[in-house]
TORLUM-331764 format. One line per field, with one value per atom (N, C-alpha, C): residue in three letters; chain; z, x, y. Coordinates in steps of 0.1 Angstrom, whole numbers, m for minus. Layout:
! TORLUM-331764
code = c(ALA;...)
unit = c(A;...)
zz = c(Z;...)
xx = c(X;...)
yy = c(Y;...)
***
This chain:
! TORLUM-331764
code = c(UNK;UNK;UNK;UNK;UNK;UNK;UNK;UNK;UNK;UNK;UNK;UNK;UNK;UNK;UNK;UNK;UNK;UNK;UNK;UNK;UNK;UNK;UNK;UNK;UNK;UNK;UNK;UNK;UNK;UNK;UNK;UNK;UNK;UNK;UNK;UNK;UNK;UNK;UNK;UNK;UNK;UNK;UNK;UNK;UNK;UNK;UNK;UNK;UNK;UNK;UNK;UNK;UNK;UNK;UNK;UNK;UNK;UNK;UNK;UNK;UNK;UNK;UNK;UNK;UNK;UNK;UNK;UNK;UNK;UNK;UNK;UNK;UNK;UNK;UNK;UNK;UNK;UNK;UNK;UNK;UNK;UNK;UNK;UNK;UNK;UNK;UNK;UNK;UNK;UNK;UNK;UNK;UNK;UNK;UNK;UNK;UNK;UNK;UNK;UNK;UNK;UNK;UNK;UNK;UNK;UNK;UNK;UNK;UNK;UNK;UNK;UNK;UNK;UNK;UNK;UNK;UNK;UNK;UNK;UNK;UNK;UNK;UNK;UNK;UNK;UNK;UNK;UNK;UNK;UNK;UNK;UNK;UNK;UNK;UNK;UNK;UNK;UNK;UNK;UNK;UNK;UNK;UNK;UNK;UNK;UNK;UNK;UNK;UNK;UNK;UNK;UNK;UNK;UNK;UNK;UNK;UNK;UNK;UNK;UNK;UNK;UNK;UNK;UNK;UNK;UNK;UNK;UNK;UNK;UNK;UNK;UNK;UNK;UNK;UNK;UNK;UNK;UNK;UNK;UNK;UNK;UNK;UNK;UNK;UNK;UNK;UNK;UNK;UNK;UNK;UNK;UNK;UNK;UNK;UNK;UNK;UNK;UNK;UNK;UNK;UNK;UNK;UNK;UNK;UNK;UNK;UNK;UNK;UNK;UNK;UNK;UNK;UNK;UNK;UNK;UNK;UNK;UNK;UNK;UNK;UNK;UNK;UNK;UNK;UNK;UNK;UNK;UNK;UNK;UNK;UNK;UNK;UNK;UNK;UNK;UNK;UNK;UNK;UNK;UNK;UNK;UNK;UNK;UNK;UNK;UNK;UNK;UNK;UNK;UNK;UNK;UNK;UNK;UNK;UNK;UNK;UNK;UNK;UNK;UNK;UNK;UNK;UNK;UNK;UNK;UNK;UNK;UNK;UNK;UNK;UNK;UNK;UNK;UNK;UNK;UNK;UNK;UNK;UNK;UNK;UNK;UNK;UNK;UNK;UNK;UNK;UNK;UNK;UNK;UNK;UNK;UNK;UNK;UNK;UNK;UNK;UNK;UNK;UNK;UNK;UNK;UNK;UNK;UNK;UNK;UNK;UNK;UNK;UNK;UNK;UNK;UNK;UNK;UNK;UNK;UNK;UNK;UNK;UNK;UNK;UNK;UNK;UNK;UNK;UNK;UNK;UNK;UNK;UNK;UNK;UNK;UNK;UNK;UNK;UNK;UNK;UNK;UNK;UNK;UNK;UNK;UNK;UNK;UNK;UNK;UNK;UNK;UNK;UNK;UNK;UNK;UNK;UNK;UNK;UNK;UNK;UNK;UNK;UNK;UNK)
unit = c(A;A;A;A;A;A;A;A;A;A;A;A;A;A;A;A;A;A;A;A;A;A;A;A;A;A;A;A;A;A;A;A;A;A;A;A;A;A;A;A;A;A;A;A;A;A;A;A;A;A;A;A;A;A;A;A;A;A;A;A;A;A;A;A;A;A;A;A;A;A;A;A;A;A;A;A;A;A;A;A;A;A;A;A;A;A;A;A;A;A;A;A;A;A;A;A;A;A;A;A;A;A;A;A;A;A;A;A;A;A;A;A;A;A;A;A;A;A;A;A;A;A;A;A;A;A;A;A;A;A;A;A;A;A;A;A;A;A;A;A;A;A;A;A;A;A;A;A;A;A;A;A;A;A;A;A;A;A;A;A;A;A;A;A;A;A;A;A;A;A;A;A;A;A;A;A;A;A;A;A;A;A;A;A;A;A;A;A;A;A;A;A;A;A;A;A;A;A;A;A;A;A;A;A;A;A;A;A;A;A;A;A;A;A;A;A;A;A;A;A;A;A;A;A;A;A;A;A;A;A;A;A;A;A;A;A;A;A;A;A;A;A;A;A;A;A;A;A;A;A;A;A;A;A;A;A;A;A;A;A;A;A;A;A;A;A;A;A;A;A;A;A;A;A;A;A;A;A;A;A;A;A;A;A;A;A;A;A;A;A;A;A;A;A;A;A;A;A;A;A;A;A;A;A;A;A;A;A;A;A;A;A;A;A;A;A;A;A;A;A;A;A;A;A;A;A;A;A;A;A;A;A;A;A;A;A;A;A;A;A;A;A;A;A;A;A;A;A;A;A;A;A;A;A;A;A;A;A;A;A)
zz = c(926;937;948;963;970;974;969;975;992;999;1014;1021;1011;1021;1011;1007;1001;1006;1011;1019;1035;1038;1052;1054;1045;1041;1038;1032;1030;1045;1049;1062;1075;1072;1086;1080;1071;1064;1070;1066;1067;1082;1090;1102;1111;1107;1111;1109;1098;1092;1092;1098;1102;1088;1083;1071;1059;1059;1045;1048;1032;1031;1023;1010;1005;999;991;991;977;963;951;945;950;943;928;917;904;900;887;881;867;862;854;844;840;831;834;848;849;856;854;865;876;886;902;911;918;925;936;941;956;953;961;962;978;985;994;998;996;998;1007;1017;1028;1024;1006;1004;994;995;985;972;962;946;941;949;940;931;918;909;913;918;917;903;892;879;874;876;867;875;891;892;889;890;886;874;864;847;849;856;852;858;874;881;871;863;855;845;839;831;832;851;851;851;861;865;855;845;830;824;825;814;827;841;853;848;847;843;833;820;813;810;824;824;827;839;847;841;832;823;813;806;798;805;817;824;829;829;831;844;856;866;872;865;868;867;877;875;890;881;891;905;915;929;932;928;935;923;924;921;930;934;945;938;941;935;947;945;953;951;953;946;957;956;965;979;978;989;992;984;997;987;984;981;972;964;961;958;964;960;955;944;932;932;935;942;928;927;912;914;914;909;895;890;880;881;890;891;895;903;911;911;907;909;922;934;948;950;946;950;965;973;982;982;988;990;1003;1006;1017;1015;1022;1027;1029;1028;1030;1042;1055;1063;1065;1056;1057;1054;1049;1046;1052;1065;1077;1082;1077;1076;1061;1053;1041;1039;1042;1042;1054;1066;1069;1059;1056;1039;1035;1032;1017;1020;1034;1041;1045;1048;1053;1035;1027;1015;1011;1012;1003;1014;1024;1035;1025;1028;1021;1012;999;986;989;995;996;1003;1014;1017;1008;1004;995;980;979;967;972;984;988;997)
xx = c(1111;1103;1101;1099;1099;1083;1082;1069;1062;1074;1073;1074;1079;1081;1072;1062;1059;1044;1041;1026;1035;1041;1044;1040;1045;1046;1032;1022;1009;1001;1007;998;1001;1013;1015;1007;1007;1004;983;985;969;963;970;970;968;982;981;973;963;956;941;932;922;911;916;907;912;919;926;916;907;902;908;917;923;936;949;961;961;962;968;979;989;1006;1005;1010;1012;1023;1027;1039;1037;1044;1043;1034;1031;1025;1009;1008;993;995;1001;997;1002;991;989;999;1008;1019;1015;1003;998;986;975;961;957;952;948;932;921;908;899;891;882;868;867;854;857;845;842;843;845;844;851;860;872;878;881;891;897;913;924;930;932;931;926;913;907;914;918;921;935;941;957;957;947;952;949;937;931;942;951;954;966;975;983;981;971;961;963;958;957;965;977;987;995;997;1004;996;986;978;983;982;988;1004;1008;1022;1025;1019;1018;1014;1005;995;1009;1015;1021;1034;1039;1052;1050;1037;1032;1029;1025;1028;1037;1046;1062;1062;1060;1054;1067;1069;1080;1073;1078;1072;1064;1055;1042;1044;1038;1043;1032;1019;1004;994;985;972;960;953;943;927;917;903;896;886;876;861;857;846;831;821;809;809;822;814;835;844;855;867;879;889;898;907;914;925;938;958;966;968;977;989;999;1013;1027;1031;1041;1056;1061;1077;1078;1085;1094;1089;1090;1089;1071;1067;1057;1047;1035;1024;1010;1018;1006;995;980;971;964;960;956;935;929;914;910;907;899;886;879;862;861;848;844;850;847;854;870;876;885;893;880;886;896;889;897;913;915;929;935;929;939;952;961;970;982;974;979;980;971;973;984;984;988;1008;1008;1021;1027;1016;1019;1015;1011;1014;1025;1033;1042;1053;1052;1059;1063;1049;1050;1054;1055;1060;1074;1082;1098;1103;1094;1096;1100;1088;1087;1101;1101;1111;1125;1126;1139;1144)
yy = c(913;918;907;912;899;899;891;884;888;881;881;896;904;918;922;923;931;931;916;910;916;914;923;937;943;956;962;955;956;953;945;940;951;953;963;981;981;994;994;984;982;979;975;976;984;990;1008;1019;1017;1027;1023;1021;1020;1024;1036;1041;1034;1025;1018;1005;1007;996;982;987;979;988;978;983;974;979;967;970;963;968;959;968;961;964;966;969;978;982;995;992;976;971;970;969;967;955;944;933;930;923;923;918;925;917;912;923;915;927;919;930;921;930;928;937;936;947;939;944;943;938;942;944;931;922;910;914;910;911;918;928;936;930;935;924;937;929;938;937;929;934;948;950;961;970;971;982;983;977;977;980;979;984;997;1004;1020;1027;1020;1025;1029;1022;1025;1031;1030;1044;1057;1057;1070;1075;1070;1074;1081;1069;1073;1083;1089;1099;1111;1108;1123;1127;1113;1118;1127;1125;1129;1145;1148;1159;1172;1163;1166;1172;1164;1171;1179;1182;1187;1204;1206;1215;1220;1211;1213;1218;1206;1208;1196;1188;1175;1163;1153;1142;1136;1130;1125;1118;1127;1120;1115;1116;1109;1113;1107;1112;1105;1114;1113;1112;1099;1104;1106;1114;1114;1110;1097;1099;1102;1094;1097;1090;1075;1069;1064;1077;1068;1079;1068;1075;1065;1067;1061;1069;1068;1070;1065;1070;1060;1068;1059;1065;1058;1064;1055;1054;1042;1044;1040;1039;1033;1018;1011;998;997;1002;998;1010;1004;1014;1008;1015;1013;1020;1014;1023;1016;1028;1028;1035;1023;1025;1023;1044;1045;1047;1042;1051;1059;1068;1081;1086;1080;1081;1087;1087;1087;1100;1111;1127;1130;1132;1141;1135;1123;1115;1113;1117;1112;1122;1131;1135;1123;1117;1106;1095;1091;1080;1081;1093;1092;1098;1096;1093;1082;1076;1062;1052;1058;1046;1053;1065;1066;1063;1065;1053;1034;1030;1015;1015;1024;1027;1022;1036;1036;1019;1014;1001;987;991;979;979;995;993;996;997;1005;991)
***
């Protein structure tokens, strides 16, 4: 994986998107290829392991329903958002703020934008 496009690819994403507060790319395993967040004390660790958690327990949900395979999982919690987007290789979650309801259908275009980037 390249290093250099991958901090580009985070920086222009995050640029563009005003309601993205932070972006942690890992790998199927849980560890951190690049984390980038706005807010002090994030361990992009903890989130890179749940984010591969969840994802793998959605996937899971997801074939079990016989629905196919996992294109997103979206949280919502009290004070923002988080989009956990998956390839094969790469699991991108994306962290907006509350603020960011009325645009997350933009998000969650523009990280699976940065998704196909970074791996394509």
């Amino acid at each position: 994986m390249d290093q250099a496009k991958i901090e580009q690819v985070v920086s222009e994403t995050m640029a563009a998107n005003a309601d993205l507060e932070g972006i942690v790319i890992c790998d199927a395993k849980g560890k951190v290829l690049f984390g980038h967040t706005i807010s002090a004390g994030t361990k992009h660790a903890d989130i890179a392991n749940l984010a591969v958690k969840i994802a793998a327990n959605s996937s899971q949900l997801a074939a079990g329903l016989d629905k196919g395979g996992l294109k997103e999982v979206s949280i919502a919690s009290d004070n923002g958002f988080a989009i956990i987007l998956g390839d094969v290789k790469l699991v991108l979650t994306g962290i907006a703020g509350e603020g960011a309801r009325e645009s997350l259908g933009l998000l969650r275009m523009a990280l699976r934008r940065a998704l196909l980037k970074i791996v394509g």
